[in-house]
Backbone bond lengths (Angstrom), bond angles and torsions (degrees), N, CA, C in turn:
res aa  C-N    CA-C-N  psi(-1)  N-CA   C-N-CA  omega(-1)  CA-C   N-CA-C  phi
1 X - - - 1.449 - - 1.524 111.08 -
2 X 1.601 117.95 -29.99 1.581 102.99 -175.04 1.223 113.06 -102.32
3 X 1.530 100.16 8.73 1.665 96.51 165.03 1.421 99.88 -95.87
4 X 1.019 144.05 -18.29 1.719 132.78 179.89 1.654 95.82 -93.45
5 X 1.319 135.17 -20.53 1.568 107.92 142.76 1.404 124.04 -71.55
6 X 1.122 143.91 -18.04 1.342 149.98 176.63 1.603 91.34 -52.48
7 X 1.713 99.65 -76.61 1.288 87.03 -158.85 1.736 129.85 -81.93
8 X 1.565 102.91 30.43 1.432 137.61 -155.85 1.383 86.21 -100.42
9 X 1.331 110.15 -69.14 1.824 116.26 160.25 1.186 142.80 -39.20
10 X 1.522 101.29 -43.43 1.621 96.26 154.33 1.082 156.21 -65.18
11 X 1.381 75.39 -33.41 2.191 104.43 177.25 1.532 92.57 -81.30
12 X 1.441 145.76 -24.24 1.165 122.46 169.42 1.335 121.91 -85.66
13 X 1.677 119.51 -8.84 1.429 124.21 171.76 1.542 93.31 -72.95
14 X 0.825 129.28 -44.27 1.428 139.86 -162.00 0.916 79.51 -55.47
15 X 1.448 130.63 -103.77 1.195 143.71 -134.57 1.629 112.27 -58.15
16 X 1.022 123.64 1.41 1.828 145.22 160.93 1.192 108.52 -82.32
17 X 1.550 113.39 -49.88 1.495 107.29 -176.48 1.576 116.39 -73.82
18 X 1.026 108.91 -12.69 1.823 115.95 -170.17 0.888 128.74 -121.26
19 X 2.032 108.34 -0.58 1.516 125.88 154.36 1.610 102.41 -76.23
20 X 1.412 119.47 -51.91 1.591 113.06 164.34 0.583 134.60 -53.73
21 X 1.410 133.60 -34.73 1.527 140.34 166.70 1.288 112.64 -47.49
22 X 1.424 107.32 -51.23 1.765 122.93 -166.09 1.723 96.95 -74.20
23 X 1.477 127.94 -30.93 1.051 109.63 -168.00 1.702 114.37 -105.06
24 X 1.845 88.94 -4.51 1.904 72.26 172.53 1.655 104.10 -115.46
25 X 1.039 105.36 -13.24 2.046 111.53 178.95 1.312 114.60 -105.37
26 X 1.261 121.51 -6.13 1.757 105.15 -170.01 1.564 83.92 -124.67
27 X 1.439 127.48 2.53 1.753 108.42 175.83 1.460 120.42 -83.85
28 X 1.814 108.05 11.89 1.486 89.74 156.34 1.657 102.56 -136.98
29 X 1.284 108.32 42.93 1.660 113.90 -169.04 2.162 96.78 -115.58
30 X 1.322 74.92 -40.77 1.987 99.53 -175.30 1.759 114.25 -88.37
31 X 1.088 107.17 115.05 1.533 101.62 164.08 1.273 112.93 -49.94
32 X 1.350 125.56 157.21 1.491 121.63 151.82 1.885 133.75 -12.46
33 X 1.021 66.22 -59.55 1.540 102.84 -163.76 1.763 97.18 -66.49
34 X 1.502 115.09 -24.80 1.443 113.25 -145.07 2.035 73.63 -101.43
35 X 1.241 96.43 -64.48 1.490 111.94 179.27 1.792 116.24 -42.77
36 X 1.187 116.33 -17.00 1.285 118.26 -176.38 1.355 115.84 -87.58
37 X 1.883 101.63 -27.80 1.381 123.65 -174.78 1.525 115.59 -79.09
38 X 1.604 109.81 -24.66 1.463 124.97 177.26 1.853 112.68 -83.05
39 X 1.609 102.61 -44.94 1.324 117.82 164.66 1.979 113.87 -44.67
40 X 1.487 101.17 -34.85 1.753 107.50 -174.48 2.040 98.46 -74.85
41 X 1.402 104.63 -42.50 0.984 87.77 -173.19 1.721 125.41 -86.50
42 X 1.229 114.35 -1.94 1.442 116.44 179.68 1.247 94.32 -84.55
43 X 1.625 129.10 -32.73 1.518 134.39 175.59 1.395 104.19 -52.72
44 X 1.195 120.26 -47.46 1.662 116.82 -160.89 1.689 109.72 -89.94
45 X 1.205 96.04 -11.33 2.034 103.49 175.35 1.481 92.87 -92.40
46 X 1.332 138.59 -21.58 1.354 113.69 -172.89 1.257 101.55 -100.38
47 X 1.350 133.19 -42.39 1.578 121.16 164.87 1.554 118.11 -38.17
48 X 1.361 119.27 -34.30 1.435 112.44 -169.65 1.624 92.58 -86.59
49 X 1.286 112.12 -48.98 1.792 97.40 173.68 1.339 116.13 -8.94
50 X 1.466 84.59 -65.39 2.075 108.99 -163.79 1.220 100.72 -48.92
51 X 1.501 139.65 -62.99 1.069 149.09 -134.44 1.718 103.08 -89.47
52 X 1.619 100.77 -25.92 1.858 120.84 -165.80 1.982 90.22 -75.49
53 X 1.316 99.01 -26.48 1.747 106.26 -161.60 1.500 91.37 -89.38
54 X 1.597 119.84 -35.17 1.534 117.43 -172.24 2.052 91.80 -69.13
55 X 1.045 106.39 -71.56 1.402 108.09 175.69 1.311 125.36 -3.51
56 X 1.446 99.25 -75.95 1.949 122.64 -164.63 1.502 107.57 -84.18
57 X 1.728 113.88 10.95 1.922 88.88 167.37 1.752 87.24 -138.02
58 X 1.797 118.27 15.66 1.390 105.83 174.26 1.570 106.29 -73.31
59 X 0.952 128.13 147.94 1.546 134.33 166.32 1.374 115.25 -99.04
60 X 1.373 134.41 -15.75 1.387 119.70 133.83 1.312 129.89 -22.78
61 X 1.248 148.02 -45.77 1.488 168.43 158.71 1.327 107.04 -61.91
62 X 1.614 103.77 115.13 1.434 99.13 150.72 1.527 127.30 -56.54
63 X 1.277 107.87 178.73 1.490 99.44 160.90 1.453 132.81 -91.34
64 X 1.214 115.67 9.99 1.263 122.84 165.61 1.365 111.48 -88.50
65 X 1.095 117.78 -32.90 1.968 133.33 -177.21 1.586 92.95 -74.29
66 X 1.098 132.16 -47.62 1.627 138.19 173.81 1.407 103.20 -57.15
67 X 1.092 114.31 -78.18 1.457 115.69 166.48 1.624 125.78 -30.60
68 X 1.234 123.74 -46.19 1.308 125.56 176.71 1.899 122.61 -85.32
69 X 0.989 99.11 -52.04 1.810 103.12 155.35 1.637 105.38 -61.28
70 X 1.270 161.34 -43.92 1.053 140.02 166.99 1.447 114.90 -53.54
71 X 1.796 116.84 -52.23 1.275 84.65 -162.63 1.522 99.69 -83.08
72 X 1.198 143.61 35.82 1.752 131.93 155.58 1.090 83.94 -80.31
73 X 1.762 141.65 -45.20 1.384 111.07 -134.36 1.362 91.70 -87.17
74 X 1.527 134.42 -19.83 1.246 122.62 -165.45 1.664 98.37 -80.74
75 X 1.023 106.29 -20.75 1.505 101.34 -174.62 1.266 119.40 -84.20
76 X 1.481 117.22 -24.90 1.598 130.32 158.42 1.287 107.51 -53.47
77 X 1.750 119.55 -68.58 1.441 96.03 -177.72 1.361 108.30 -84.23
78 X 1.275 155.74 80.05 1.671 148.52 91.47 1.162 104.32 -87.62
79 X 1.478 147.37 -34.87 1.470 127.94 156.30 1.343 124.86 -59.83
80 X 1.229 122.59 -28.82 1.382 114.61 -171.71 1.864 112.73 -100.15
81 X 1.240 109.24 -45.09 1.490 118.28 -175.59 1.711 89.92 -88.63
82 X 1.501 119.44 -49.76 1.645 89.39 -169.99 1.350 126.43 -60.12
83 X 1.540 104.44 -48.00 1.298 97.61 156.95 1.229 160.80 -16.76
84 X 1.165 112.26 -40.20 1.405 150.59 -164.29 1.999 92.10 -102.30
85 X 1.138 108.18 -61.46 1.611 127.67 175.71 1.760 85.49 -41.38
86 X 1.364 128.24 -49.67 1.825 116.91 -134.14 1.594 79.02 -88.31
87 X 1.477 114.07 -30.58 1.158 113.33 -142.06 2.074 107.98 -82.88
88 X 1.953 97.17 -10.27 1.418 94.07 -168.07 1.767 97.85 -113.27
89 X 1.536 99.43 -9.93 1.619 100.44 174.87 1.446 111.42 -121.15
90 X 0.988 130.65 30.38 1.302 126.39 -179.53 2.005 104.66 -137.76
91 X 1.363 97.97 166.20 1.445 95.74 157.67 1.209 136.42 -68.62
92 X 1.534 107.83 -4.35 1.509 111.42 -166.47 1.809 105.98 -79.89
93 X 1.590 95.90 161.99 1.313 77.43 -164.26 2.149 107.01 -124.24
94 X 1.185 106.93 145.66 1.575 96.07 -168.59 1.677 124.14 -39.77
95 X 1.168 97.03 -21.29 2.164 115.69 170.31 1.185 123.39 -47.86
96 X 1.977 106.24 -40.73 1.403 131.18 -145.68 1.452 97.63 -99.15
97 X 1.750 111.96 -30.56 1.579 104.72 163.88 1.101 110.44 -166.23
98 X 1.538 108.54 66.87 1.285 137.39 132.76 1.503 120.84 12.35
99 X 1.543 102.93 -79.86 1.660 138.14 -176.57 1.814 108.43 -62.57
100 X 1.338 103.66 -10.31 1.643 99.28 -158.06 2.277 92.24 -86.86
101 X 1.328 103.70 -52.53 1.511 102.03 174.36 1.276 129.82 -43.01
102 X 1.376 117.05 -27.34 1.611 123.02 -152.13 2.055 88.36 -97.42
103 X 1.576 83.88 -41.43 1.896 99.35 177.70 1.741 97.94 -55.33
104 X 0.887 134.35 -66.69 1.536 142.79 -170.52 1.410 91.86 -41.12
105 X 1.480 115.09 -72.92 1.988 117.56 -175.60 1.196 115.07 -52.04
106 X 1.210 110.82 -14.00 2.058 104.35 -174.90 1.224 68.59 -98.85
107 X 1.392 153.14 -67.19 1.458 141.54 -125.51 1.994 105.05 -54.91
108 X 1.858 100.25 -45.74 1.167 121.05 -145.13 1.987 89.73 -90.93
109 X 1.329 120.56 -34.52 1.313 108.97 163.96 1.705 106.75 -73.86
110 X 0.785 126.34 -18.57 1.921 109.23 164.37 1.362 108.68 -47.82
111 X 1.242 101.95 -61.90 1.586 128.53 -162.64 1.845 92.12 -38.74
112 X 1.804 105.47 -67.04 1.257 111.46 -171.60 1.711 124.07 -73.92
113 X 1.677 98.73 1.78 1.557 92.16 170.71 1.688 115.35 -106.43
114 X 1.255 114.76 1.37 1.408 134.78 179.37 1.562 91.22 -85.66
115 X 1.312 113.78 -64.02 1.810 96.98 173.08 1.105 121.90 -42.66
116 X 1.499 130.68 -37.13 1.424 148.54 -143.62 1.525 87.93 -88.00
117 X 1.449 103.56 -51.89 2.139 105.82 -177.86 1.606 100.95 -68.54
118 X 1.135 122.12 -47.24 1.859 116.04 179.66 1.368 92.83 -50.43
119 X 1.215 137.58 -82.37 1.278 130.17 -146.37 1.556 120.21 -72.90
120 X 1.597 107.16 -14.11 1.341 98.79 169.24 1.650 121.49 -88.91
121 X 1.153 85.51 -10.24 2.129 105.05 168.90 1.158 89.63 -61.19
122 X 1.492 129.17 -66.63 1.583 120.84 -139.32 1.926 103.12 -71.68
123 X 1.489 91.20 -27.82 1.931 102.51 -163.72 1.490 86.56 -66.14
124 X 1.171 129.70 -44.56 1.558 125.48 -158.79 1.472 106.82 -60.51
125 X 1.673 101.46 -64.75 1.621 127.34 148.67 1.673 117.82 -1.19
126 X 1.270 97.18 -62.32 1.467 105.84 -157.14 1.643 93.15 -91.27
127 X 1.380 130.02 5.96 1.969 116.09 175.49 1.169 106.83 -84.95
């Protein structure tokens, strides 16, 4: 568990450092359009932060259920936000992996329909 807050922490330092980045160095490097797309993904790594932090100190959850919804979510955001990250600071180009963003968004609704099956176990559970 305090290694999936560890790295719960990082990805939310991260995601501070590369919302600033994006908003004081890449707003005249990025079109709008390019910058709005980088803005979605620091948005969607810090919501899952939140949710990675709601996760790892609920005690509802075993620790295997903690364990397994984290690592989708960590794996959602490096498909979905890194991606997006390679795609506005790197040479790579959105053509070259296309398939990798859409993979991150299915990744990150798994994540949230595996909660959706835990918690409707427990509601059934609990009549």
């Amino acid at each position: 568990m305090f290694k999936n807050l560890i790295i719960t922490c990082v990805l939310g330092m991260l995601a501070i450092v590369l919302g600033a980045f994006g908003a004081h160095a890449l707003k005249e490097v990025l079109t709008s359009a390019e910058l709005l797309s980088f803005e979605t993904a620091v948005r969607y790594q810090m919501y899952h932060v939140i949710v990675l932090l709601f996760i790892n100190i609920y005690d509802g959850f075993t620790t295997s259920q903690k364990n397994n919804i984290s690592y989708i979510f960590f794996l959602g955001i490096l498909l979905f936000s890194g991606s997006i990250y390679a795609i506005h600071l790197t040479p790579i180009t959105a053509k070259s992996i296309w398939f990798v963003t859409p993979l991150g968004g299915l990744t990150l609704i798994i994540g949230w329909f595996l909660m959706i099956m835990i918690f409707l176990k427990k509601y059934r559970n609990s009549k």
